[in-house]
SELUM-180459 format. One record per residue (C-alpha): residue in three letters; residue number from 0; z negated, y negated, x. Coordinates in pm, 1 decimal, always signed. Each point is the difference from the previous one (the first is absolute). Last residue first. Example, Ala and Ser with C-alpha at 12.3 -4.5 7.8 and 13.67 -1.06 7.14 Angstrom:
REM residues 2
  res    n         z         y         x
  SER    1    -714.0    +106.0   +1367.0
  ALA    0     -66.0    +344.0    -137.0
This chain:
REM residues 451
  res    n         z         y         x
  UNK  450   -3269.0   +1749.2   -2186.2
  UNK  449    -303.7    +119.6    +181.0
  UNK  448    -111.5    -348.3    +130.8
  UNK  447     +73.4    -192.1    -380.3
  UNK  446    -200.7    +259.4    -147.7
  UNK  445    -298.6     -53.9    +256.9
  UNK  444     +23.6    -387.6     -33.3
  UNK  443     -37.2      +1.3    -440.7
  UNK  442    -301.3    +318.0     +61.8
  UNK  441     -27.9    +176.5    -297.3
  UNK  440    -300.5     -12.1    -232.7
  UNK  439    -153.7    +285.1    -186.8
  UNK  438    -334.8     -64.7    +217.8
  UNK  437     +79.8    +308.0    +219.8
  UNK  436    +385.5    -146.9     +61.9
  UNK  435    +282.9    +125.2    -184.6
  UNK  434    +306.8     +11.0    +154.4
  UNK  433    +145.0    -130.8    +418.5
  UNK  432    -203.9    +133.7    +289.1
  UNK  431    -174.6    -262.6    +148.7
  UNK  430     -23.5    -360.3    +118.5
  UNK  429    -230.0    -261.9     +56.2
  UNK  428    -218.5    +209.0    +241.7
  UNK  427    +305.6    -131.0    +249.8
  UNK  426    -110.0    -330.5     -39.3
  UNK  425    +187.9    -322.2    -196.7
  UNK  424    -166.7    -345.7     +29.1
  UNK  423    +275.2     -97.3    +214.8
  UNK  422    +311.2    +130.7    -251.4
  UNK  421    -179.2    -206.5    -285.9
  UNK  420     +39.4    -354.6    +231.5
  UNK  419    +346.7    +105.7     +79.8
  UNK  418     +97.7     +84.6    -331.3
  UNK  417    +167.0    +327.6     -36.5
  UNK  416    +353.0    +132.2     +94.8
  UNK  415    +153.9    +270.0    -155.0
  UNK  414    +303.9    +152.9    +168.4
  UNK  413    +244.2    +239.7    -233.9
  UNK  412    +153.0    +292.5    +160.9
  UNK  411    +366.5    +109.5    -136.0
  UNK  410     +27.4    +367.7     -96.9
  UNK  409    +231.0    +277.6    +235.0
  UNK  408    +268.7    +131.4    -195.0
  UNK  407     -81.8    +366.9     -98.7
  UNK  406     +85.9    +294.4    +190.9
  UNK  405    -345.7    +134.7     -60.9
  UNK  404    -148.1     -99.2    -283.5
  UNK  403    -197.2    -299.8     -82.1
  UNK  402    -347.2     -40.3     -45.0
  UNK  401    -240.2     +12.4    -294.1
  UNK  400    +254.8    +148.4    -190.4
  UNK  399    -226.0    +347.5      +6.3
  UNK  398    -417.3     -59.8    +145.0
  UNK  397     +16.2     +94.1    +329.2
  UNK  396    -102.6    +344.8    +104.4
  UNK  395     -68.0    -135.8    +399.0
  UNK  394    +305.1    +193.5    +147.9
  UNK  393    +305.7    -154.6    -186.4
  UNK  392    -117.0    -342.0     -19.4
  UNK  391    -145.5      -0.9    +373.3
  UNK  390    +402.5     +82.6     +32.0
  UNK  389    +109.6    -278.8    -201.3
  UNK  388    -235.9    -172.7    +204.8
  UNK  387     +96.1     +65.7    +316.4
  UNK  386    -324.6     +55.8    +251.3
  UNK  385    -210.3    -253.7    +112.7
  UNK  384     -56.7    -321.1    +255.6
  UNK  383    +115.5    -226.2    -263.1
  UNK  382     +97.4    +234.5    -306.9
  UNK  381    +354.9     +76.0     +77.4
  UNK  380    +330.3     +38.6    -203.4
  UNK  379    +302.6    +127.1    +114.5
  UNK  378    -157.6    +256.2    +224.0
  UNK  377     +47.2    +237.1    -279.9
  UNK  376    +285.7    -112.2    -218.5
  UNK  375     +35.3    -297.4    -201.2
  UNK  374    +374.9     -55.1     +38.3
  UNK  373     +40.6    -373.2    +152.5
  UNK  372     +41.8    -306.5    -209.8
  UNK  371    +346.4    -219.7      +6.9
  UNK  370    -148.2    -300.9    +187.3
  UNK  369     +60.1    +104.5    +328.0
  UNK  368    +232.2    +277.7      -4.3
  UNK  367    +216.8    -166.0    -244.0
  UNK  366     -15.2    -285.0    +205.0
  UNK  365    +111.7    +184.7    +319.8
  UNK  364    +293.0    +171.3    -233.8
  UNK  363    +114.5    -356.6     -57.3
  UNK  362     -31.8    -104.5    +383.8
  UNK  361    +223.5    +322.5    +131.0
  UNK  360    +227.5     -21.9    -287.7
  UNK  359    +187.8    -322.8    +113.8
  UNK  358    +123.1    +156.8    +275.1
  UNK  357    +205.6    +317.7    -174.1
  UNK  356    +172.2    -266.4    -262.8
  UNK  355     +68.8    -228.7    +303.5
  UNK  354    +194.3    +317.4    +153.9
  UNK  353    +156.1    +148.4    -316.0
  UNK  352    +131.9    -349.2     -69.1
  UNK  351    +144.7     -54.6    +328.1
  UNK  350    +123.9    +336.3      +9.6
  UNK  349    +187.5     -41.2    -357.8
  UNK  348    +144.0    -319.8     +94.1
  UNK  347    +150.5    +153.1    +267.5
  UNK  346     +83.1    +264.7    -182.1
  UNK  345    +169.9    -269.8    -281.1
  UNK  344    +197.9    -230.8    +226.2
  UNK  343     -92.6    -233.0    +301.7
  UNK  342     +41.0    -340.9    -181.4
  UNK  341    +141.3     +51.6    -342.8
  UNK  340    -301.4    +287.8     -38.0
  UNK  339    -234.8    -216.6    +168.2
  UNK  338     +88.0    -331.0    -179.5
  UNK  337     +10.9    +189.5    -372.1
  UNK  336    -312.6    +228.4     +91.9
  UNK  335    -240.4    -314.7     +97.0
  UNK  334    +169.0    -203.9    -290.2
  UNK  333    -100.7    +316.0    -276.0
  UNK  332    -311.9     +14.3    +141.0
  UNK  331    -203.7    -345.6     -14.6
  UNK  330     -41.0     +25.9    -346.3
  UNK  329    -175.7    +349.3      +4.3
  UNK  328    -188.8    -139.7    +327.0
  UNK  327    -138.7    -295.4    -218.5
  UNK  326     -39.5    +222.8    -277.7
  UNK  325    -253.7    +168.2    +201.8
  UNK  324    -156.0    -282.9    +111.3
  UNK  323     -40.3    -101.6    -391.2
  UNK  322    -172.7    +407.0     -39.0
  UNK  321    -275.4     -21.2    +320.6
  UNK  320     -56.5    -388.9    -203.5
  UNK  319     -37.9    +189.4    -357.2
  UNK  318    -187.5    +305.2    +185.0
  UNK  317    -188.7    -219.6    +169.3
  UNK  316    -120.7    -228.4    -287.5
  UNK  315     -77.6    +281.0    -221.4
  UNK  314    -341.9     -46.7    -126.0
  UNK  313    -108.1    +327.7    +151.7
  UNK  312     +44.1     -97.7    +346.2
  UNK  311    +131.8    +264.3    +304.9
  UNK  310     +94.7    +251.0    -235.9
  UNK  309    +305.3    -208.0    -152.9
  UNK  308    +149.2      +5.5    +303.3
  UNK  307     -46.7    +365.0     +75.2
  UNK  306    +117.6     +89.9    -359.4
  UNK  305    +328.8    -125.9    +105.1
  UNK  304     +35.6    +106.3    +348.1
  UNK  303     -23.6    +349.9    -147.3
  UNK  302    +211.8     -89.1    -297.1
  UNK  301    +268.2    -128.6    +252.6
  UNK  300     -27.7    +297.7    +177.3
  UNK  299     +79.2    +244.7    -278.8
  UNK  298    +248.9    -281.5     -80.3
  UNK  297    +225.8     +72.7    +277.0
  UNK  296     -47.7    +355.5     +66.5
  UNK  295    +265.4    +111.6    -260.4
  UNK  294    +247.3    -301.5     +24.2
  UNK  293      -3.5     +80.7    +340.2
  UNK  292     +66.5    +379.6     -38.2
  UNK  291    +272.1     -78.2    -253.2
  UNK  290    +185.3    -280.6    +198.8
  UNK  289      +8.3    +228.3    +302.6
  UNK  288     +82.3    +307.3    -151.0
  UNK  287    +261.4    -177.2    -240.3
  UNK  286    +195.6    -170.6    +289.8
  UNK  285     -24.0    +299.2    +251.1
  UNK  284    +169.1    +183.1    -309.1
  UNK  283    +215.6    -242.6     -97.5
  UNK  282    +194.3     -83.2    +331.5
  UNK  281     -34.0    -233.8    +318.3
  UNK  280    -361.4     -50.5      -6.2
  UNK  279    -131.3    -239.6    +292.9
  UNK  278    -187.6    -245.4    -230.5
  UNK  277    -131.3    +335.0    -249.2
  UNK  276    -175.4    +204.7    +297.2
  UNK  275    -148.9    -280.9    +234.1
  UNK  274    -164.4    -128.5    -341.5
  UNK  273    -138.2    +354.2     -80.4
  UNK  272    -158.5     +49.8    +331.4
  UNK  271    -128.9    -389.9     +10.7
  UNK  270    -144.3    +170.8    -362.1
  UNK  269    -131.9    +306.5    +110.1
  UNK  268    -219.6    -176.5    +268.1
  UNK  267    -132.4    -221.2    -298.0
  UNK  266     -97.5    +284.8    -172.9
  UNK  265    -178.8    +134.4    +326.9
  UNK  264    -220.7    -305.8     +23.3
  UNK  263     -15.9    -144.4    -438.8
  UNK  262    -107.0    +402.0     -97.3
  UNK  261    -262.9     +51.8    +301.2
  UNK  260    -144.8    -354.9      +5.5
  UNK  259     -87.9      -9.9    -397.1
  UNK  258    -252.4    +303.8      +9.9
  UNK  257    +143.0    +373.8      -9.9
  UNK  256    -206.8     +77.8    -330.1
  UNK  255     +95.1    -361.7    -154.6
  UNK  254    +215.7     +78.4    -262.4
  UNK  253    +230.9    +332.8     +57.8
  UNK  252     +86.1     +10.9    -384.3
  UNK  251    +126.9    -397.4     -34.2
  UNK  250    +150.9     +80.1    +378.9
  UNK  249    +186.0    +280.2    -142.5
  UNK  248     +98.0    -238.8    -355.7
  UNK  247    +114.4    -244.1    +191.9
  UNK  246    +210.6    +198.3    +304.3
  UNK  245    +154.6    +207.4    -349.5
  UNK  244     +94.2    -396.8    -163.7
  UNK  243    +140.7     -61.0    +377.5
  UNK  242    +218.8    +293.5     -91.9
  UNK  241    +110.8    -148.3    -282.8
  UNK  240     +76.5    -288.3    +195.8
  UNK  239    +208.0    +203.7    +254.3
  UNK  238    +209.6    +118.0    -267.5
  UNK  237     +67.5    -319.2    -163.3
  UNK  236     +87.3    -165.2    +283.6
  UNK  235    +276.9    +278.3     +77.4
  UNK  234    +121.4     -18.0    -364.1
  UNK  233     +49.1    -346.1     +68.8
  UNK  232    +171.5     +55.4    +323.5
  UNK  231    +282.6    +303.0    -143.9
  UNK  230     +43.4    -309.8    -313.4
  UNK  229      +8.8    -282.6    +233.9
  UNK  228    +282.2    +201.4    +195.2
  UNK  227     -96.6    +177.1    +396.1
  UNK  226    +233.2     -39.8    +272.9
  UNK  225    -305.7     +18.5    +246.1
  UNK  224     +26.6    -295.6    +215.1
  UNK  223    +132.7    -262.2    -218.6
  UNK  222    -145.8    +155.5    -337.1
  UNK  221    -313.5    +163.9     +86.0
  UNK  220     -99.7    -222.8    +259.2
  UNK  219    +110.5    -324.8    -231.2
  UNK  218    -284.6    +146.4    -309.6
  UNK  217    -271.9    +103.2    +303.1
  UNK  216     +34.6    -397.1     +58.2
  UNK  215    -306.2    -154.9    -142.9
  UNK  214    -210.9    +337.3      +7.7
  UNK  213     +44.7     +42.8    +418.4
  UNK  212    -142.2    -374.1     +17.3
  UNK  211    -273.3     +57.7    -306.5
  UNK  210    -141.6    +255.7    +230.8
  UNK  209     -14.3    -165.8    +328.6
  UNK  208    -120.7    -345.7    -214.1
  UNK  207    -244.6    +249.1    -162.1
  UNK  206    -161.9     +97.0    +302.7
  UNK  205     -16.2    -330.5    +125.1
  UNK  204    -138.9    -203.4    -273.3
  UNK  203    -238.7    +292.6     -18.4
  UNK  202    -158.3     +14.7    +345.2
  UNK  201     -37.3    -361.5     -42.3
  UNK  200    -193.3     +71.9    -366.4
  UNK  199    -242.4    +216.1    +195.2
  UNK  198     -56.9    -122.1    +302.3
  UNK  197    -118.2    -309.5    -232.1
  UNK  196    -238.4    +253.2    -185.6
  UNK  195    -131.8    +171.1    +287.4
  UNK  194     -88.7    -362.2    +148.1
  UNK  193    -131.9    -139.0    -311.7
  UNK  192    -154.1    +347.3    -129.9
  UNK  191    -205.3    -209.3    -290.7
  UNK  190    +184.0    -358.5    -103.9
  UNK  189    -270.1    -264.8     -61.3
  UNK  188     -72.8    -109.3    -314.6
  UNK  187    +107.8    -174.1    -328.8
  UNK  186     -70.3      -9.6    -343.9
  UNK  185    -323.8    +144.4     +19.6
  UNK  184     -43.4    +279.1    -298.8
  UNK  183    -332.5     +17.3    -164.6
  UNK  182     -72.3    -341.6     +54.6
  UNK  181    +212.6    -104.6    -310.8
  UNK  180    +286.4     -40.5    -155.5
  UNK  179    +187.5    +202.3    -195.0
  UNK  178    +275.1    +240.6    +172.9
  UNK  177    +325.3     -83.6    -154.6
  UNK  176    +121.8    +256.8    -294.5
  UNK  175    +114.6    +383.5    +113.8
  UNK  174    +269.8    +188.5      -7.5
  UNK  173    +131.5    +210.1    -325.6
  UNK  172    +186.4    -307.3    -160.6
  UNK  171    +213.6      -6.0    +312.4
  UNK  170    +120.7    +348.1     -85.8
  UNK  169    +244.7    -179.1    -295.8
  UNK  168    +222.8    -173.7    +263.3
  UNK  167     +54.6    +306.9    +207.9
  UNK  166    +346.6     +29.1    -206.3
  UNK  165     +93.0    -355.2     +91.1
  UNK  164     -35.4     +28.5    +336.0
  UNK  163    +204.1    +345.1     +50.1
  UNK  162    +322.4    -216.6    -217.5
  UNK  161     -17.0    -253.1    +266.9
  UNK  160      -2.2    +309.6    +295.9
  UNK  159    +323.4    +109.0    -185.4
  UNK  158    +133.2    -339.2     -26.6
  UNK  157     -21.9     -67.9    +355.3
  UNK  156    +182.6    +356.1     +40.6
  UNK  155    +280.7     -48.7    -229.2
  UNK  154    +119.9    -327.1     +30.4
  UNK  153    +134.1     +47.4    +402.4
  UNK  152    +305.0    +132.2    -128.4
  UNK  151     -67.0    +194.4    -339.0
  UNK  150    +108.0    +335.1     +39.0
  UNK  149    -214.6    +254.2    -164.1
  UNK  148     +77.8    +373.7    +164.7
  UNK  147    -112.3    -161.2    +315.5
  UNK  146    -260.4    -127.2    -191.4
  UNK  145    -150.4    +256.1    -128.7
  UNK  144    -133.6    +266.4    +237.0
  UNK  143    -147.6    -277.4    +208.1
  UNK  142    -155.6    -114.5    -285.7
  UNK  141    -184.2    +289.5     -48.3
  UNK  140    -114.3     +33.7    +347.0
  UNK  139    -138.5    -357.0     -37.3
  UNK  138    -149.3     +87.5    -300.9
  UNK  137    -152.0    +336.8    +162.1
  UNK  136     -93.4    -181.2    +334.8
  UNK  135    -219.2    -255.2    -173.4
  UNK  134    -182.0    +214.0    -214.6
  UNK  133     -94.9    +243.8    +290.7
  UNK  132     -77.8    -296.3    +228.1
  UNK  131    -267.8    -114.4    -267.8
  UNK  130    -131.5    +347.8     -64.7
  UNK  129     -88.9     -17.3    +399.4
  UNK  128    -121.8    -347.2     -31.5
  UNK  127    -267.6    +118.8    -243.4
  UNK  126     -55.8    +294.3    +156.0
  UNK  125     -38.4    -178.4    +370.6
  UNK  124    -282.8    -235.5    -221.3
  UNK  123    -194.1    +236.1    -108.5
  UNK  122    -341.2    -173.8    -187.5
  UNK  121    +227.8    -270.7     -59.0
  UNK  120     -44.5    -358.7     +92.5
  UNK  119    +308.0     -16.3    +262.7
  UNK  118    +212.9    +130.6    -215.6
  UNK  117     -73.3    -341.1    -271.3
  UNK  116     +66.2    -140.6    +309.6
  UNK  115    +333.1    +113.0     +85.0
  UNK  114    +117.2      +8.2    -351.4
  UNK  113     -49.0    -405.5     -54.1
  UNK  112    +160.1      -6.0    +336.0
  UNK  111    +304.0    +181.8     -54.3
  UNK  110     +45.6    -198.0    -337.0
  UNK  109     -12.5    -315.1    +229.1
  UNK  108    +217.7    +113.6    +215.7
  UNK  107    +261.3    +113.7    -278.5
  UNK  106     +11.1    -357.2    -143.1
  UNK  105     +17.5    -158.4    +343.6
  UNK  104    +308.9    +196.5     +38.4
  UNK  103    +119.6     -47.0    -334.7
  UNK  102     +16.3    -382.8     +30.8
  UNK  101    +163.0     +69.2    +383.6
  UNK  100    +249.5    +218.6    -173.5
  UNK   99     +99.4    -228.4    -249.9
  UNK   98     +73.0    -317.7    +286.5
  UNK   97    +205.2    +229.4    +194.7
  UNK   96    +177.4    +116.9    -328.1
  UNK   95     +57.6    -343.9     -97.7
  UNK   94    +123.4     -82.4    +362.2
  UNK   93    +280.3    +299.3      -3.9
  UNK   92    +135.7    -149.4    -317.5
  UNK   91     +54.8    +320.6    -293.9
  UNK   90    -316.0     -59.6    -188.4
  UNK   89     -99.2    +246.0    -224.9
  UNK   88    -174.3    +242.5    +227.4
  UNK   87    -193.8    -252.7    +177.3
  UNK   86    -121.5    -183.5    -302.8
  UNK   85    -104.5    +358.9    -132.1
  UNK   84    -215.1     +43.4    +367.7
  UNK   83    -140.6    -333.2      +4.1
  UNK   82     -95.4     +17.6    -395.4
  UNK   81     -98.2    +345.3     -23.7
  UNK   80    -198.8     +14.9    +334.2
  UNK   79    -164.3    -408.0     -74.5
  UNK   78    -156.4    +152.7    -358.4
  UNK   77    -107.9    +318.3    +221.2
  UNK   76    -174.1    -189.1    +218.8
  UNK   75    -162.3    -238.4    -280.1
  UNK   74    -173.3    +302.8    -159.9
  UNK   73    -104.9    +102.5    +303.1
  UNK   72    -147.8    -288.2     +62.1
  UNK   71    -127.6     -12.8    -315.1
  UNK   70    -168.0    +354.5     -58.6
  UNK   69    -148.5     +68.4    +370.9
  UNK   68    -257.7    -281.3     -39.5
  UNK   67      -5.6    -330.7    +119.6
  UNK   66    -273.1      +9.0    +248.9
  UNK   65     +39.7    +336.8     +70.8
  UNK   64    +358.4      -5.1     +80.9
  UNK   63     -82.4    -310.1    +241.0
  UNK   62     -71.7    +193.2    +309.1
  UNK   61    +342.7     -12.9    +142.2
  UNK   60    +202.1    -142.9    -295.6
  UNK   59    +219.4    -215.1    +252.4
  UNK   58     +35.4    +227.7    +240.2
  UNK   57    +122.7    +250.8    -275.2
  UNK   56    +255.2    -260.4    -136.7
  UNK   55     +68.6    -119.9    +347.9
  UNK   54    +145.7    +398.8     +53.3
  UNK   53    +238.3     +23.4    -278.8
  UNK   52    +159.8    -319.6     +95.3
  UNK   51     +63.6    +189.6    +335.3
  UNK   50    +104.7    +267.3    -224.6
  UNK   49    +309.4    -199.5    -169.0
  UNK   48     +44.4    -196.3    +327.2
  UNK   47     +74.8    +309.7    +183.7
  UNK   46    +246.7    +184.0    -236.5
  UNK   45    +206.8    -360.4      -6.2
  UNK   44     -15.6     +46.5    +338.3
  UNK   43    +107.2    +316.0      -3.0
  UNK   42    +324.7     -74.9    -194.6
  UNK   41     +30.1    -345.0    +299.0
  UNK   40      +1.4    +290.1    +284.8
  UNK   39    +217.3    +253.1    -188.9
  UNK   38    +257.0    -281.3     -90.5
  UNK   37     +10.0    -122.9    -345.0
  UNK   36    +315.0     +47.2    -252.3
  UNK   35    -185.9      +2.0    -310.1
  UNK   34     +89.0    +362.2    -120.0
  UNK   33      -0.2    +197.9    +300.7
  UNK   32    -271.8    -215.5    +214.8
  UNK   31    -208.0     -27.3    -268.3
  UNK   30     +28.6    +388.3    -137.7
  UNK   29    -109.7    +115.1    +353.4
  UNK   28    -325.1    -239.2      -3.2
  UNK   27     -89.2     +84.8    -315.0
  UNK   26     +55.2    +396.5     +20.5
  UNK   25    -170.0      -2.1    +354.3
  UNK   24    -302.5    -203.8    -159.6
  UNK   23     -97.7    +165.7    -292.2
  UNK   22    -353.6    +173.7    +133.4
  UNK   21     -79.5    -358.3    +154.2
  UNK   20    +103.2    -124.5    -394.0
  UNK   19    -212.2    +258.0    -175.1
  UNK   18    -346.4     -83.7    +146.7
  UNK   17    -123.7    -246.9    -217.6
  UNK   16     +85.0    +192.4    -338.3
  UNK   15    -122.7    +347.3    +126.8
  UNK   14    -347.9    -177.5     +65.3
  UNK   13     -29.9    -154.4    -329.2
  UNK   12     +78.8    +322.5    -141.0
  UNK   11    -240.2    +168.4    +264.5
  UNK   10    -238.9    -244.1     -72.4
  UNK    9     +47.1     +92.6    -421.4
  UNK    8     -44.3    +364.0     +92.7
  UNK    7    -361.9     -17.6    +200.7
  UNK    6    -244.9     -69.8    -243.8
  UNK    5    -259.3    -262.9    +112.0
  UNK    4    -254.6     -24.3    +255.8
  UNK    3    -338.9    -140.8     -64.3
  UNK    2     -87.7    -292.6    +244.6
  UNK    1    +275.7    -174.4    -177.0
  UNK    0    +256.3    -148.7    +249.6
């Protein structure tokens, strides 16, 4: 991406386009097996293979956005949405549909990505994704209100995310052109945060499999275990999405002032709560509370883990791979919850999830505690052998915005290395006090020391 970041709104379009099938998937999955006569099992597979497809797009474009530049691939995502997502609402054969979905699949990963690295390259990359969430859970939430109302078999929701696709069209023309080239920018280069970064995208194939499982068949709880109709459940969905648009905005407000490792630990704790809650609901309320409050915490983590991936390399390549992993466990989820909940039933199901939901947290809070910054506090920061900084700062009469306040997140240090043959002939009289020497000069080595 540009090493000057761009206006937000037209990667959050981009970014609302990509994402709208995972937030879809209950209402897809359900309306297959009602209207084209599938099974559970082979409905969620059909779910699966639409966001595995999804996922080798963002492999695929893993570090390649840059190269070709956020406007055409995006452009061409979109192009493969409408088309694989209108052929699959128009076509009535089961294996035209399959074959639709996968097209729009790798159409929506590869808007996803495009938006997941533009993200990455912004100066706040957890608001970015944060607006992002808030886009995509008010269309989806929309649409949930709909089509119930709508009928449509399974037409109505591939065509809806078709009809999405199109209208982001025009925000393409707002992203950027290929990078030239040059030596400005290397084309390739090693991967920073390796190991935090491939704990990382593990810890979210998993987490989002757990989720993605509960999400796949929340639709069959409500109606075989519940009682519930489509219309009582889609007003349900639509509920707990708007208040996953409140979680957004809160954790758009709270920022980073708690860190990432506070909000992604205990909100995932809320969530195996939440899970437990709506698999083993036997009536509406238990059924709403659990849904809502999931659907609430939900992407206020996501945007956490979010902005952590794409804070670990500024050209975007982890949060695009972090992101594909992701959709691995999002395409994963719907067969995971369809053999459970035929095979042990939905609270068991529900404790399984809640359990590998509760273990996968421990190593993606650890990275957020590793790489995530610290609060710059007194004791946070030390001069070697000294006292804190920021707190030298407060004491010595420091000049104002020359350091950082207190409570802010701690600053990366750089390493300089010099020339061996030049680092020999240094002495310790070679430095001083960096400014203005006697002779008007200042010393190159005794800035470089001091800073």
């Amino acid at each position: 991406m540009s090493s000057r970041p761009r206006a937000a709104w037209p990667l959050v379009a981009v970014f609302t386009a990509g994402y709208l099938a995972a937030y879809l998937l209950p209402t897809i999955v359900g309306r297959l097996s009602v209207y084209l006569g599938l099974s559970t099992a082979e409905a969620g597979l059909v779910g699966s293979a639409l966001l595995l497809s999804s996922a080798s797009a963002g492999f695929s474009l893993a570090g390649r956005v840059e190269t070709y530049g956020p406007r055409r691939p995006a452009r061409a995502g979109l192009v493969l949405a409408v088309l694989g997502y209108g052929c699959a609402a128009l076509a009535g054969s089961v294996p035209l549909v399959v074959l639709g979905a996968v097209v729009g699949g790798f159409g929506s990963g590869t808007a996803t990505a495009v938006a997941a690295a533009g993200i990455a390259a912004q100066r706040d990359p957890h608001r970015t994704s944060s607006l992002g969430l808030l886009s995509v859970s008010a269309t989806a939430g929309a649409l949930y209100l709909t089509i119930p109302h709508l009928g449509g078999g399974h037409r109505l929701p591939f065509a809806s995310i078709a009809l999405v696709a199109l209208l982001v069209w025009p925000a393409t023309s707002r992203l950027g052109s290929p990078v030239p080239a040059g030596p400005a920018v290397p084309a390739s280069g090693r991967l920073p945060h390796r190991r935090s970064g491939l704990v990382l995208a593990g810890g979210m194939l998993v987490w989002s499999m757990a989720q993605n499982a509960l999400w796949g068949v929340s639709s069959r709880i409500g109606v075989d275990q519940v009682g519930l109709s489509e219309v009582t459940i889609g007003a349900v969905f639509a509920a707990a999405l708007g208040a996953g648009l409140l979680g957004v905005m809160g954790a758009g407000v709270l920022g980073a002032r708690l860190g990432r490792a506070v909000p992604i630990g205990l909100g995932t704790v809320i969530i195996a709560a939440s899970i437990v809650l709506s698999s083993s609901a036997g009536d509406l309320g238990s059924f709403a509370t659990g849904e809502i409050l999931w659907n609430t915490v939900y992407p206020v983590v996501l945007s956490y883990l979010i902005g952590l991936a794409a804070s670990l390399d500024v050209r975007g390549r982890w949060a695009v791979l972090a992101g594909s992993a992701s959709s691995v466990g999002v395409a994963c989820g719907p067969v995971l919850g369809s053999v459970l909940s035929e095979g042990a039933g939905f609270p068991v199901m529900g404790m399984v999830l809640g359990a590998v939901t509760l273990l996968v947290a421990v190593p993606v809070t650890a990275v957020a505690l590793h790489t995530g910054g610290r609060p710059l506090v007194p004791g946070s920061v030390r001069r070697r052998g000294g006292a804190p900084a920021a707190l030298l700062a407060v004491t010595t009469g420091a000049v104002p915005g020359a350091v950082p306040k207190l409570g802010a997140p701690e600053q990366a240090v750089t390493e300089i290395s010099l020339p061996a043959l030049r680092r020999r002939r240094l002495v310790r009289s070679a430095f001083r006090t960096a400014g203005p020497s006697g002779g008007g000069q200042s010393n190159a080595y005794a800035s470089t020391s001091e800073r």
